[in-house]
C-alpha atoms as a printed R data frame, in Angstrom:
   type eleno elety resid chain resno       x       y       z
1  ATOM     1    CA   UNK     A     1   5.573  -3.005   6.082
2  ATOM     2    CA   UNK     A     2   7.811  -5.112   3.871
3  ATOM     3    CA   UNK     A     3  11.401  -4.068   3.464
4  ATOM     4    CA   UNK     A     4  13.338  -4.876   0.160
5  ATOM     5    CA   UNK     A     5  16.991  -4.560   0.597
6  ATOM     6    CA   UNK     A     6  19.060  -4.151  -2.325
7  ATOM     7    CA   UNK     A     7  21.875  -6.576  -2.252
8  ATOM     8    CA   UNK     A     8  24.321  -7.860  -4.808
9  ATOM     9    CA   UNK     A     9  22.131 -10.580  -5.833
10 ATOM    10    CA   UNK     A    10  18.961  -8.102  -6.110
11 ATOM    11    CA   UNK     A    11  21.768  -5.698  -7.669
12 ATOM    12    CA   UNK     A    12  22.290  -8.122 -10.690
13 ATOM    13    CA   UNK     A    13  18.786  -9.148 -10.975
14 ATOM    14    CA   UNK     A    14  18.072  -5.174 -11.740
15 ATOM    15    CA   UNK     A    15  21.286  -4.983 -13.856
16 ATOM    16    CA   UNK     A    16  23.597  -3.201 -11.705
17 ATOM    17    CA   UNK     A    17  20.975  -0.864  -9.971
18 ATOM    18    CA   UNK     A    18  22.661   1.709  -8.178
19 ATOM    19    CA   UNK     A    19  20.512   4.757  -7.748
20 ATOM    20    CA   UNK     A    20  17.441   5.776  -5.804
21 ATOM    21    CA   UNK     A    21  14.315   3.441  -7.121
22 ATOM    22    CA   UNK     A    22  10.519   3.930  -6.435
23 ATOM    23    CA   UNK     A    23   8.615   0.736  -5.809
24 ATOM    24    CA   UNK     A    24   5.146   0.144  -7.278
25 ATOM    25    CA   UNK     A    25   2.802  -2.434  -6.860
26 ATOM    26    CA   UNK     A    26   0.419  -3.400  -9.913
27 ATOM    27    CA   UNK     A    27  -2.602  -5.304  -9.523
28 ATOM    28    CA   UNK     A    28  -3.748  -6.675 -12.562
29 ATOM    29    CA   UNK     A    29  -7.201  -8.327 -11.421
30 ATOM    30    CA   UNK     A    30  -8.587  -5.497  -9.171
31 ATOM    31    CA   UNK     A    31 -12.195  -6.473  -8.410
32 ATOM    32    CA   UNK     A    32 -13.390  -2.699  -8.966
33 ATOM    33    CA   UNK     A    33 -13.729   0.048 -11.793
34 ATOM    34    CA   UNK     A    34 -12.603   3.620 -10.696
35 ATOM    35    CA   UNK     A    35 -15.542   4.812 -10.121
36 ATOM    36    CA   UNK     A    36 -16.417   1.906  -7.849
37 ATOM    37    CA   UNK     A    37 -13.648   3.413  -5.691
38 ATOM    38    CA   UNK     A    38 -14.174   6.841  -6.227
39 ATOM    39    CA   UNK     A    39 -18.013   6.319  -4.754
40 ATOM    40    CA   UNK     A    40 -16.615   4.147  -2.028
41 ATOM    41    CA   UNK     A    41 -14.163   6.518  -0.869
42 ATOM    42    CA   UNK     A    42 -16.886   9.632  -0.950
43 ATOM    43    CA   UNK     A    43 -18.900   7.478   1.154
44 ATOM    44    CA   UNK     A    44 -20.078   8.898   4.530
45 ATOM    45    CA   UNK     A    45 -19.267   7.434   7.640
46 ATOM    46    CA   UNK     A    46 -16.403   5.162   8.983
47 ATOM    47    CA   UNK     A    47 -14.865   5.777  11.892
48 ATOM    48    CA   UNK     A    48 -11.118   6.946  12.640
49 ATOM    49    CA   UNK     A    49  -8.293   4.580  14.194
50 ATOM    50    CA   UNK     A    50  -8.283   6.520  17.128
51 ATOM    51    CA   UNK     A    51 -12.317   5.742  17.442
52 ATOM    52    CA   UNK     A    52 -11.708   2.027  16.405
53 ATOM    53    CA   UNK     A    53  -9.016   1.829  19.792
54 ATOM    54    CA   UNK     A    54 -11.110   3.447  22.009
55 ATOM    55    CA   UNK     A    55 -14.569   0.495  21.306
56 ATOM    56    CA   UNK     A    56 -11.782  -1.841  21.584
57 ATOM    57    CA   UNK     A    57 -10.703  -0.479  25.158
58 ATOM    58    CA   UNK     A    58  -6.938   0.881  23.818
59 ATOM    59    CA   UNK     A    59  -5.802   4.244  24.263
């Protein structure tokens, strides 16, 4: 996870700042249409992070 903190020099960048702000990430060059992701996600199988551990030999 990356953490932003909002200092005085982050502060001035944003002019001044000083209320609750939602972060977004855009990605301008994305590889895939929508409904390239919408099939991929409706896609069968996968397996869940607790399965992934568990081949691995973590629990």
């Amino acid at each position: 996870m990356t953490r932003i903190t909002r200092d005085d020099s982050l502060r001035s960048k944003l002019n001044g700042l000083d209320k609750q702000m939602e972060l977004c990430y855009a990605f301008d060059q994305c590889p895939y249409t929508e409904e390239d992701l919408r099939r991929h996600m409706e896609e069968p199988g996968g397996s869940t992070l607790e399965e992934i551990w568990r081949r691995l030999g973590r629990t």
